[in-house]
C-alpha positions in Angstrom: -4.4 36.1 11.0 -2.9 38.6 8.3 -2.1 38.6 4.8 -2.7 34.1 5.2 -0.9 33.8 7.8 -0.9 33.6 11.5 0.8 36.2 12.8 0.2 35.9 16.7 -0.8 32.9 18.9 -1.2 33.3 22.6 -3.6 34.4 26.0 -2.9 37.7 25.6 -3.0 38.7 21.5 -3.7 42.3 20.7 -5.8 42.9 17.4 -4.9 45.3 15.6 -7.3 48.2 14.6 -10.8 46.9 12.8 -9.5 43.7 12.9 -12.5 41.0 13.0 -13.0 39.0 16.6 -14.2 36.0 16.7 -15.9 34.7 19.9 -14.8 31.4 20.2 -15.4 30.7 23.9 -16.5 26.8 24.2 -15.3 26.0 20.6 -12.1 24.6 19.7 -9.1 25.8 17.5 -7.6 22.7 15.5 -4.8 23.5 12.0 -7.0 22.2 9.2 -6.6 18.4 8.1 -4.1 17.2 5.7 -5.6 14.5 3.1 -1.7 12.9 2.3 -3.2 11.8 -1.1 -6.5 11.9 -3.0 -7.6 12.9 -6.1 -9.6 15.9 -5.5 -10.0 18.2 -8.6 -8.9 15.4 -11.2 -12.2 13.5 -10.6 -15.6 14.8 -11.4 -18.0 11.5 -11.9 -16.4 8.6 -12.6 -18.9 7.2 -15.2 -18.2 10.1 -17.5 -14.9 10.1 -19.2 -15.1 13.8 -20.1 -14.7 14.6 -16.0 -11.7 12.8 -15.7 -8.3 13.9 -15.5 -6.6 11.1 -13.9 -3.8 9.7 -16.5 -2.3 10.2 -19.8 -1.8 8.0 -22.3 1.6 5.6 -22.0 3.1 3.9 -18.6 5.5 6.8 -18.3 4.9 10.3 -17.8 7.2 12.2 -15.1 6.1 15.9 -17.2 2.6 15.6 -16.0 1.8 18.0 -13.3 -1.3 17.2 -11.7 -1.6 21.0 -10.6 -2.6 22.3 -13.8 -5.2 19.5 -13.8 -7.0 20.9 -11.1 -10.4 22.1 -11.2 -11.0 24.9 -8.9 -15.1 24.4 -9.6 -15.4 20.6 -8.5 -18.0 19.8 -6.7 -16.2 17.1 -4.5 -14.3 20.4 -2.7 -16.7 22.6 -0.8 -17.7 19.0 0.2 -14.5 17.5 1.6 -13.5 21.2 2.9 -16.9 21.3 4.8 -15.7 18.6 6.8 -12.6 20.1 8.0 -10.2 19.5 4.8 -8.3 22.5 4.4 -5.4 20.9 1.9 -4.7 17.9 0.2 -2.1 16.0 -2.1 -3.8 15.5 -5.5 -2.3 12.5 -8.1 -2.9 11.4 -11.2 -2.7 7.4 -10.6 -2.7 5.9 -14.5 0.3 4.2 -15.7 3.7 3.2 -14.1 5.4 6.3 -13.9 2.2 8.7 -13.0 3.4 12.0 -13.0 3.8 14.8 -10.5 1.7 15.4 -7.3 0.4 18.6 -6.5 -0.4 20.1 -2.5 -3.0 22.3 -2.5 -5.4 24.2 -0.6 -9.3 23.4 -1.2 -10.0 27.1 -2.2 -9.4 29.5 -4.9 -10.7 30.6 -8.1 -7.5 29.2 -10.0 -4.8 26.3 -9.7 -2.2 28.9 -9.5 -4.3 30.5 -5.8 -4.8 26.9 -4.7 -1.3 25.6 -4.7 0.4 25.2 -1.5 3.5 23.4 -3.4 3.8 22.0 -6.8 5.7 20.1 -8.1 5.4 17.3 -5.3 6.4 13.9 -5.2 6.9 12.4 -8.1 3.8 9.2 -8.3 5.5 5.6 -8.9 2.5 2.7 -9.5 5.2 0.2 -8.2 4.5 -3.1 -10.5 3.3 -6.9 -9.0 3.6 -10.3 -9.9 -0.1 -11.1 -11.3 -0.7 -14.5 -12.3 -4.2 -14.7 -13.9 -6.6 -17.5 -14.5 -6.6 -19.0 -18.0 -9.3 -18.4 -20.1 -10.2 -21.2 -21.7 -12.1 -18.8 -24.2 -9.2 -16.6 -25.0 -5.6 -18.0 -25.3 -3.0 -16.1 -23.2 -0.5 -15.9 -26.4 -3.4 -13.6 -27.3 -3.0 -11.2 -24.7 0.2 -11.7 -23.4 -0.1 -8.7 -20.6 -2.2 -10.6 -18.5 0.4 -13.6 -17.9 -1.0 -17.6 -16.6 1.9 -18.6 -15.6 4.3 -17.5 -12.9 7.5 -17.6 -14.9 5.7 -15.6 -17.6 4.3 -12.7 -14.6 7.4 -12.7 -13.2 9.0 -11.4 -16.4 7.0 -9.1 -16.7 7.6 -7.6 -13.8 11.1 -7.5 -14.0 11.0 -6.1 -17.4 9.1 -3.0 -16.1 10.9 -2.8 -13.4 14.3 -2.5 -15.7 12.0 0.1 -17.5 11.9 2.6 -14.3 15.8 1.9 -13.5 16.3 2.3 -17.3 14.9 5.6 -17.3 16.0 7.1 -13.8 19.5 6.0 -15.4 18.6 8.2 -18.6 17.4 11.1 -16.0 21.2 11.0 -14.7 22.5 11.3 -17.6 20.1 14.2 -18.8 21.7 16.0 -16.2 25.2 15.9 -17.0 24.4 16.8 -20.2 22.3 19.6 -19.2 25.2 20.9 -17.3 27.4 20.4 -20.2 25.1 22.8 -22.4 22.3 20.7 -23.7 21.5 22.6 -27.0 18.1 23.1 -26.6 16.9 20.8 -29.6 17.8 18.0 -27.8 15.5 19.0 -24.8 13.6 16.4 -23.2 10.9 17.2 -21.2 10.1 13.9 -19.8 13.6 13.2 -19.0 14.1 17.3 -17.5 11.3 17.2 -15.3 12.5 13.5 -13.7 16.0 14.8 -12.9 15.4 16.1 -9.7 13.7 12.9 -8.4 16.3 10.9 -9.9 18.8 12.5 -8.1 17.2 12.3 -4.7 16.2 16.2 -4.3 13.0 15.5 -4.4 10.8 12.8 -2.8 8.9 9.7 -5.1 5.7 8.2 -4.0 5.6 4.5 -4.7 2.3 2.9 -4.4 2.5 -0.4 -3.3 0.6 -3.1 -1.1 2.1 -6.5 -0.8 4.4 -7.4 1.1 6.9 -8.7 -1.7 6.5 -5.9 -3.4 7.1 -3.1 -0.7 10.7 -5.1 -0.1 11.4 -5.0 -4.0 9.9 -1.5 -4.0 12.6 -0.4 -0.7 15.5 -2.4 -2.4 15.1 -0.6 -5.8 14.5 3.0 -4.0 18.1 2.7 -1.8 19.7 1.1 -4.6 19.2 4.5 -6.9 19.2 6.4 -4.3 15.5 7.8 -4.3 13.9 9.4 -1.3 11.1 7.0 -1.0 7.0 7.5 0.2 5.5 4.3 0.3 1.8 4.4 -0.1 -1.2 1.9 -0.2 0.9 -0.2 1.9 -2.0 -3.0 2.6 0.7 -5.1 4.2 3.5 -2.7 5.4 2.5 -4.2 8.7 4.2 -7.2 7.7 7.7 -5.1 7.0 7.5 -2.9 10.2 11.0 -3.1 11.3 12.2 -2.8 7.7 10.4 0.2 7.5 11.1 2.1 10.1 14.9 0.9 10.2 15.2 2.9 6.8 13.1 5.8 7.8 10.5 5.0 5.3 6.8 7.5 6.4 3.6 5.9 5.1 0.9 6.9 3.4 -2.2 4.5 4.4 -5.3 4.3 2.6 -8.9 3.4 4.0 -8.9 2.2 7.5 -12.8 1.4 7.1 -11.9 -1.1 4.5 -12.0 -4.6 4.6 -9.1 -7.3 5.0 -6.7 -7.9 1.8 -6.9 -11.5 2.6 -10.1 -13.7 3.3 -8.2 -15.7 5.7 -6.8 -12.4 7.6 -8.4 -11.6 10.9 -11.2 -9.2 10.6 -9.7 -6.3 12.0 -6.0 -6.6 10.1 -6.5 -2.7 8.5 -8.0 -1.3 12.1 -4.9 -2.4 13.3 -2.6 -1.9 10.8 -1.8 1.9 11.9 -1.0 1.3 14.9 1.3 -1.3 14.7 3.4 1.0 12.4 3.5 3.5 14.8 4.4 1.2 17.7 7.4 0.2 15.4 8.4 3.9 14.7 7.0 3.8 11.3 5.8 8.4 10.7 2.7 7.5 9.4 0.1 9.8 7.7 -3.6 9.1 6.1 -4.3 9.2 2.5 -8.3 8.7 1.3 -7.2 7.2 -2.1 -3.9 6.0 -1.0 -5.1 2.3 -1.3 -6.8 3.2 -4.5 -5.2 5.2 -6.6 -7.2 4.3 -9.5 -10.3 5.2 -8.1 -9.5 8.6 -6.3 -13.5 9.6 -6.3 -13.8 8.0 -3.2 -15.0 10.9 -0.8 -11.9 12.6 0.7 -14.6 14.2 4.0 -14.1 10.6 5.5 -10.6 11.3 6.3 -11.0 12.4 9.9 -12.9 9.1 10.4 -10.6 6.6 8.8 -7.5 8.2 12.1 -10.4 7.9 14.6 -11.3 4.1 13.6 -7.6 3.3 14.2 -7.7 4.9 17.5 -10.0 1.4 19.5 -7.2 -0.7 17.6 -4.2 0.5 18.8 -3.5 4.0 17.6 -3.2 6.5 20.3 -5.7 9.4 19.9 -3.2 12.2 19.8 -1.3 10.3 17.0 -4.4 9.5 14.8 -4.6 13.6 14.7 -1.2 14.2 13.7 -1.3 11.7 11.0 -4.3 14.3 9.4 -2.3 17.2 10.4 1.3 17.5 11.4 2.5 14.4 10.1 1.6 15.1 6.1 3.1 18.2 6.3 6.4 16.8 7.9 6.6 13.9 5.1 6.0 16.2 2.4 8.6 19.3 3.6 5.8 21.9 4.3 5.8 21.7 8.0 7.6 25.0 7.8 3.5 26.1 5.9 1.6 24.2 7.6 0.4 21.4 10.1 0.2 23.2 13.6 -0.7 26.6 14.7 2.3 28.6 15.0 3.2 32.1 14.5 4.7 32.8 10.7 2.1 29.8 9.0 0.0 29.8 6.6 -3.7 29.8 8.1 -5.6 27.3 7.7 -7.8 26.8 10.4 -10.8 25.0 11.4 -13.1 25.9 14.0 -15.5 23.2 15.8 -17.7 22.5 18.2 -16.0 18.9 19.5 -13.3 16.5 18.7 -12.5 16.5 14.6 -12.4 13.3 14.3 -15.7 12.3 16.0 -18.9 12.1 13.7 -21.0 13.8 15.7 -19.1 17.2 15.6 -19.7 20.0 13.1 -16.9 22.1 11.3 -18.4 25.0 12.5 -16.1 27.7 10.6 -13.1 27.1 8.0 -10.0 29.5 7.2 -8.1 29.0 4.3 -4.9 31.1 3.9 -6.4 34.2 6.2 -9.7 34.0 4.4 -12.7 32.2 5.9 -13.8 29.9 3.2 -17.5 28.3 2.7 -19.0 25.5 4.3 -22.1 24.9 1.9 -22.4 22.5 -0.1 -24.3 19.8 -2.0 -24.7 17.3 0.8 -25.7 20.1 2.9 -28.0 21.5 0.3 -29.9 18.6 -0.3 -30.4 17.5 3.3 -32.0 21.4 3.8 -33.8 20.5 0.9 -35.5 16.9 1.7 -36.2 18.1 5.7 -38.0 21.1 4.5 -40.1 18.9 2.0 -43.8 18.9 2.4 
């Protein structure tokens, strides 16, 4: 490794001049793992308003970069990168139209050393039909967002939908103008920074679960010709073929989760992964992908949620791509990173097993060229209570 990246893999690799070794005999050399979408550096502690960073204010906001969001200090990254977490997609989740995901690497003293590629995706909270129960206490005329009736949820929904096409639509026609010689009063930054995504040169993450509304999500996203992400995807099992016949990759949240359904058999999310990669589906792993408003949930389980896929259907191999390779092939940085090859960036993890097996310990992390630390609080406090008197 040199300047970040890897400059020579092989047997027989010459080191330059006072070059560190590393003796590594009996350990094992694996790229660091990919989170495909968390919320890592927008989430401090989720009781106190002040740490959070998740959402602005309206339903949409395609100008928000979640990059400059970032804090480098967070506490939740020397704890997810201890486990073997070198980079990660961070999203805001509030709203319809979220804003802009950021890849980054989990070390640096600033947002500008930690990204890895920004802007990403562009974060789409597809909506759902949600019929609520009446309460008898509160009439629904009252609070007409939270519809009783079908007829009324179902308008709803179509009347945000309209809302997203209305304002991809407006995107298109930003950009005509632009190329016309917008003056630049009449700049719009919400409608400048969605351009790209509405024309398809960049990708949009659409987070969606049930089945109905991953079909109505894939119908809108070919019908505007978006380069669609699906993620959450609670039942993309249900849409295999559909999925894979439009070369749709998957961002799935918490394997270690229970079923969406109480009548669903008890192992419907173990086996969810592999059925999607049986079908062709490119899949990847995402700690908050099922919950994007709740993105606090630890991103160091990530290894885990692959390897409890693995007994259920996944092969091994595959459950370690969709933490390494696979991410970085949805998201256009396999060129960066993903696999250790000559001319990547280097981030590397060194450990004493399988990654994806509790028992073994990230022994040593390298992010960009620079060995990065493995303390942190969980290790801290363990030190601290088995050294107690």
């Amino acid at each position: 490794m040199q300047d970040g990246f890897i400059t020579e893999v092989g047997p027989n690799v010459s080191a330059p001049p006072s070059t560190e070794v590393i003796d590594a005999r009996g350990k094992h050399l694996y790229p660091g793992l990919f989170d495909a979408y968390s919320g890592i550096g927008l989430v401090e502690i989720g009781a106190i308003s002040a740490t959070l960073d998740l959402s602005e204010e309206g339903d949409f906001n395609p100008q928000l970069q979640s990059l400059i969001a970032v804090h480098p200090d967070s506490e939740h990254i020397p704890v997810t990168r201890s486990n073997g977490i070198t980079h990660t997609l961070t999203a805001m989740g509030g709203g319809i139209i979220s804003g802009q995901a950021a890849l980054i690497h989990l070390d640096g003293w600033t947002y500008e050393e930690m990204a890895l590629q920004s802007p990403g995706p562009l974060v789409i909270q597809w909506p759902e039909i949600v019929v609520y129960e009446p309460d008898p206490e509160e009439p629904s005329e009252s609070e007409p967002e939270r519809p009783t009736t079908f007829t009324r949820a179902k308008q709803i929904y179509e009347e945000r939908v309209a809302e997203i096409a209305d304002w991809l639509e407006a995107a298109n026609h930003y950009a005509l103008a632009q190329e016309a010689g917008l003056p630049p009063e009449d700049i719009d930054s919400k409608l400048a920074a969605l351009v790209p995504y509405a024309s398809g040169q960049r990708p949009v993450l659409i987070v969606a679960q049930r089945e109905r509304t991953i079909r109505n999500a894939l119908e809108f996203a070919e019908q505007h010709g978006l380069r669609m992400i699906l993620a959450g995807a609670a039942e993309a099992w249900k849409v295999k073929e559909l999925l894979s016949e439009n070369d749709i990759p998957v961002i799935l949240g918490l394997t270690q989760s229970l079923p969406l359904e109480e009548d669903d058999p008890y192992d419907r999310i173990f086996t969810r992964p592999g059925e999607l990669h049986e079908a062709g589906v490119l899949i990847a792993f995402g700690t908050s992908a099922g919950s994007p408003s709740s993105p606090w949930i630890s991103s160091r389980t990530l290894p885990y949620e692959a390897a409890s896929a693995v007994p259920f259907g996944l092969p091994r191999d595959e459950a370690l791509k969709a933490v390494t390779v696979n991410p970085a092939r949805i998201f256009d940085v396999l060129d960066k990173v993903g696999t250790i090859e000559e001319g990547k960036v280097a981030n590397l993890i060194l450990t004493d097993g399988d990654p994806l097996e509790v028992t073994t310990k990230v022994e040593r992390v390298f992010i960009q060229g620079k060995e990065a630390s493995t303390d942190n609080p969980h290790e801290q406090l363990y030190e601290r209570y088995l050294n107690r008197p």
